[in-house]
C-alpha positions as CSV (number, residue, x, y, z in Angstrom):
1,X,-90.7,8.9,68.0
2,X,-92.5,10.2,65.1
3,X,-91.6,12.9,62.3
4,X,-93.4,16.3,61.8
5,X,-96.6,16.5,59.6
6,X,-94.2,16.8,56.3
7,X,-91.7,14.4,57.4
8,X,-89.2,16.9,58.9
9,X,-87.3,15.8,61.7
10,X,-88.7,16.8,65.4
11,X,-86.5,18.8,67.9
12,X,-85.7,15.7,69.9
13,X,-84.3,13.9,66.5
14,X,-82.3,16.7,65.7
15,X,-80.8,16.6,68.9
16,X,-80.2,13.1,69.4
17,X,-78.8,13.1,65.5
18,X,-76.3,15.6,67.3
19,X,-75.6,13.2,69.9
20,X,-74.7,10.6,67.3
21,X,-72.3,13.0,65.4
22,X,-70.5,13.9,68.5
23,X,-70.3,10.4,70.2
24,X,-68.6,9.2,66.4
25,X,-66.3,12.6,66.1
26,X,-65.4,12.2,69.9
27,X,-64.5,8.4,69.1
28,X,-62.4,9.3,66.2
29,X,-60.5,12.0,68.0
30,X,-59.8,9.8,70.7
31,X,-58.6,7.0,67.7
32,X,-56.4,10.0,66.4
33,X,-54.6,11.1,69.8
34,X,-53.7,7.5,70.5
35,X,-52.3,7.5,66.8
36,X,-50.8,11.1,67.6
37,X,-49.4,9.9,70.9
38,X,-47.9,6.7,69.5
39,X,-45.9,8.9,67.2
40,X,-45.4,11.8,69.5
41,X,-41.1,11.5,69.4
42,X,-41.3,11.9,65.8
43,X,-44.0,15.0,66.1
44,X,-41.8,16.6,68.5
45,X,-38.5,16.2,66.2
46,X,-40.3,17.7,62.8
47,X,-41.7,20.8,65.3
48,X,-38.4,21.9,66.9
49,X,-36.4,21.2,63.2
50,X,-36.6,24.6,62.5
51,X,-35.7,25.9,65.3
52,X,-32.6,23.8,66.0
53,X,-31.2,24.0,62.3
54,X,-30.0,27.3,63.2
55,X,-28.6,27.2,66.8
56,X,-25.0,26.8,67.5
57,X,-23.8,23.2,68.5
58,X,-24.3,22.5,71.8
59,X,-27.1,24.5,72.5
60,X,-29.6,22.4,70.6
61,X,-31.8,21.7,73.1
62,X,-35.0,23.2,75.1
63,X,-35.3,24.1,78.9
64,X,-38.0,23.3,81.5
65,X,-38.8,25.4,84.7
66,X,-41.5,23.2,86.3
67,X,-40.9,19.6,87.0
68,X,-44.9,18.9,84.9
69,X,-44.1,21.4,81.7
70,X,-42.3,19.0,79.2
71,X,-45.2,16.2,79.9
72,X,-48.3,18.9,79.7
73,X,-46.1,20.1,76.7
74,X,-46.3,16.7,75.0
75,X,-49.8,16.4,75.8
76,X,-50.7,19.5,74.3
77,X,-48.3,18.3,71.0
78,X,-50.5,15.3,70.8
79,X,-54.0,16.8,71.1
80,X,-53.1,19.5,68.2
81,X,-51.8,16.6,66.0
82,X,-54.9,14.4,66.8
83,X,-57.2,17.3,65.9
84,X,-55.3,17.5,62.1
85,X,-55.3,13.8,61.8
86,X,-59.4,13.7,62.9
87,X,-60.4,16.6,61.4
88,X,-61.6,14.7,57.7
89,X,-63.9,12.4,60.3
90,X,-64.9,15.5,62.4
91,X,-65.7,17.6,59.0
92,X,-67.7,14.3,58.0
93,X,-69.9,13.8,61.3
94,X,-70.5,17.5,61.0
95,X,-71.3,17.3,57.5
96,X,-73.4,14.1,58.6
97,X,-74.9,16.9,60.5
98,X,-76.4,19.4,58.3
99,X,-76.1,18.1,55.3
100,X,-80.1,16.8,55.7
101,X,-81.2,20.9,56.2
102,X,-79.5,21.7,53.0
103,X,-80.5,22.1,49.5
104,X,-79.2,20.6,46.4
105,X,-77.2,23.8,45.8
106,X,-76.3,24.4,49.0
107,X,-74.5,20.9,49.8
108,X,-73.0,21.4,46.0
109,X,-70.9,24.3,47.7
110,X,-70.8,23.2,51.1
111,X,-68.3,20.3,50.1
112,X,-65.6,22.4,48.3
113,X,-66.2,25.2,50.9
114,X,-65.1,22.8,53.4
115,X,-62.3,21.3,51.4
116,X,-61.1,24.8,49.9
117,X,-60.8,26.2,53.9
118,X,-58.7,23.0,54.7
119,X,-56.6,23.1,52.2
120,X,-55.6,27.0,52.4
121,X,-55.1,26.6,56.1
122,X,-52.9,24.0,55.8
123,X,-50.9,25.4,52.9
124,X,-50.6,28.7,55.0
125,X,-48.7,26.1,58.0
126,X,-46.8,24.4,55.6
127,X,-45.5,27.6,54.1
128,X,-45.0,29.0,57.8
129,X,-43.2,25.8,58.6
130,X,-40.6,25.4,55.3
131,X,-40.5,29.6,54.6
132,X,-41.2,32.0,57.6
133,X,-39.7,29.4,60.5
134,X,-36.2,29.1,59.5
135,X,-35.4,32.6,58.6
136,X,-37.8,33.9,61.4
137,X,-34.8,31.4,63.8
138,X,-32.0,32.7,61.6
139,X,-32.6,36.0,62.4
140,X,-33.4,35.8,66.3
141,X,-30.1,33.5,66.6
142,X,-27.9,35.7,64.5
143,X,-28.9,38.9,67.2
144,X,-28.8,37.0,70.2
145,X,-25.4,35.1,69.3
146,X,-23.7,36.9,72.4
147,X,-25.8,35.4,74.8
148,X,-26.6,31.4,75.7
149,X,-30.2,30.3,74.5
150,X,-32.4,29.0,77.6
151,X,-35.6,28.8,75.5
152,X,-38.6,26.7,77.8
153,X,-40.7,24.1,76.1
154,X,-43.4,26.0,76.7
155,X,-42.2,29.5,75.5
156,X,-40.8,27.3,72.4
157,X,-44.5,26.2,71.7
158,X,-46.4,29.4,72.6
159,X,-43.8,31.3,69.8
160,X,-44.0,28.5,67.0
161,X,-48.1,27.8,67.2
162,X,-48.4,32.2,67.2
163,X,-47.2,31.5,63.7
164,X,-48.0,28.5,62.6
165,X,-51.9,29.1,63.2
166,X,-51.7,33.1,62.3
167,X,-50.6,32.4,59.0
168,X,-52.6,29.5,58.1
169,X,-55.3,32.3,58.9
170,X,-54.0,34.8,56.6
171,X,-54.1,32.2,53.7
172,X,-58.1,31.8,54.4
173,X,-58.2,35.3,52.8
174,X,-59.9,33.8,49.3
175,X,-62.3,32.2,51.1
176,X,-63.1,34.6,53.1
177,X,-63.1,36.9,50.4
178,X,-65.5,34.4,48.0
179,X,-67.8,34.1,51.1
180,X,-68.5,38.3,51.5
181,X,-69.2,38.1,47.9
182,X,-71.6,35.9,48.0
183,X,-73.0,37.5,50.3
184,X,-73.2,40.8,48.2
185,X,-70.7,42.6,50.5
186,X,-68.0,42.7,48.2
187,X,-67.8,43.2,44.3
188,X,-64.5,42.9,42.0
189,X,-64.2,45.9,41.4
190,X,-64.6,47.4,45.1
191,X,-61.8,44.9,45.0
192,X,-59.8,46.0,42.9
193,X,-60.0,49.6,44.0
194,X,-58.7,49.0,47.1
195,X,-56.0,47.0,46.0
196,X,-53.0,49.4,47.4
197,X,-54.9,49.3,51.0
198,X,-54.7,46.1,50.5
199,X,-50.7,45.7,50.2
200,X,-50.5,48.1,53.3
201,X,-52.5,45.9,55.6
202,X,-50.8,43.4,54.4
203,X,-47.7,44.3,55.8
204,X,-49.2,45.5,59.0
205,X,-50.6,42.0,59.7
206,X,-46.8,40.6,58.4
207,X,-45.7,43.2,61.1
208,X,-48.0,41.8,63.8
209,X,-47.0,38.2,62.9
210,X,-43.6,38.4,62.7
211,X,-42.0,41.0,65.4
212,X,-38.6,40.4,64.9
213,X,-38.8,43.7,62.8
214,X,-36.9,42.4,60.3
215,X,-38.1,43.8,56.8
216,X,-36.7,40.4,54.8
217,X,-39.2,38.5,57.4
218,X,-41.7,41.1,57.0
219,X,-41.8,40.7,52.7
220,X,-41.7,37.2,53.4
221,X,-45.2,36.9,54.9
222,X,-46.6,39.7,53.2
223,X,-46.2,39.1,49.5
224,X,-48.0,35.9,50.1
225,X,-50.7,37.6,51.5
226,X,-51.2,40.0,48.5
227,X,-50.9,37.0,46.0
228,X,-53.3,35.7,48.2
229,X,-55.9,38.8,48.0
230,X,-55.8,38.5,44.1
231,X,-56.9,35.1,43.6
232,X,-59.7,36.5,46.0
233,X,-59.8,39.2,43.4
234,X,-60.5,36.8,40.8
235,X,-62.2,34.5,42.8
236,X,-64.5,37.2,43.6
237,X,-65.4,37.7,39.7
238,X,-66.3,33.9,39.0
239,X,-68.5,33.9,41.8
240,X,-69.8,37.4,41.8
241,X,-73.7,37.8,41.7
242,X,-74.8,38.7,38.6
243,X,-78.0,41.0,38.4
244,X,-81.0,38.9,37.1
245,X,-82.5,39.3,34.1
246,X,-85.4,41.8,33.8
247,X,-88.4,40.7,32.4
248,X,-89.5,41.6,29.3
249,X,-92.9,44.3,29.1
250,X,-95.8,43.8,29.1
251,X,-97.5,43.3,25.4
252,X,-93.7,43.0,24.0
């Protein structure tokens, strides 16, 4: 199977290059759920920490209504863990990938694009897990203390992966701020203008993420998120497109 007339890659390459990728990034995910499933007890105890830290001894425990949830529960633990503990192989089979279509400037982005999105996502979850978590379960305990707590596995992991995922989202806000600027969307000053609508979404989407209405909660995730749209601020400047210079006239 040949290459084009200037050496580029025919359709059928590119598409059996993509089975490749997927075939190795569907072998390490499978490596990485056997890993995740081998250390699933230990997965389960750091995901439920905060939520039992708070309740009242003796009811530290979770429910089940159907006689398959706590084994489809543990599945699902295991194929969320596998996809954090593939995801550097994934992100290299995809880079595998593309990389070839790119130019020297692009792939000297691409990399710390990648790495930059990773590591804001996963400092969002970390700060969901150690910050927003415990006092999010503090709170609900303290107003239910009247009544005994019956929480499902499943409604457990519905409520802690709403967070857990919708603020590691939120912290993608510098990216997502670098790439509209690159793309000539957004300017530092446009920015900075609209800085104060900035803090009010803010705590609209701290609002939406956390509803136990509870204003501590609230400040909690939203102050984060402003912090977060000023290093876009900033980030926004070092990246900004700067006009090109004009050229000089004719007979100067």
């Amino acid at each position: 199977m040949g290459k084009g007339p200037r050496g580029e890659m025919t359709f059928l390459e590119h598409f059996e290059e993509l089975r490749k990728c997927l075939y190795r990034a569907f072998i390490g995910e499978a490596v990485a759920f056997g890993v995740a499933t081998y250390f699933l007890s230990d997965i389960m105890k750091f995901l439920v920490a905060p939520y039992f830290r708070y309740l009242p001894q003796g009811q530290q425990s979770l429910a089940y209504t159907d006689i398959t949830e706590v084994f489809f529960l543990y599945m699902k633990v295991a194929f969320v863990a596998s996809l954090f503990i593939g995801a550097p192989w994934i992100f290299y089979q995809l880079w595998r990938f593309i990389a070839p279509g790119l130019k020297s400037k692009e792939k000297y982005y691409a990399l710390p694009f990648i790495a930059g999105t990773s590591a804001f996502f996963m400092a969002g979850m970390a700060f969901c897990y150690y910050v927003v978590l415990p006092y999010t379960f503090k709170f609900f305990f303290q107003f239910n203390r009247d009544f005994t707590n019956i929480v499902t596995v499943s409604n457990f992991w519905d409520f802690e992966m709403k967070f857990l995922i919708g603020i590691g989202l939120t912290f993608e806000t510098p990216i997502l701020i670098l790439f509209l600027t690159r793309l000539g969307l957004v300017t530092p000053v446009f920015l900075l203008k609209k800085f104060k609508w900035a803090i009010l979404i803010a705590f609209i989407v701290s609002a939406v993420i956390t509803p136990s209405g509870d204003p501590v909660n609230q400040t909690i995730v939203a102050v984060p998120i402003i912090v977060l749209y000023a290093i876009g601020v900033a980030i926004s400047f070092l990246f900004r497109k700067r006009a090109a210079p004009e050229a000089p006239a004719a007979g100067a």
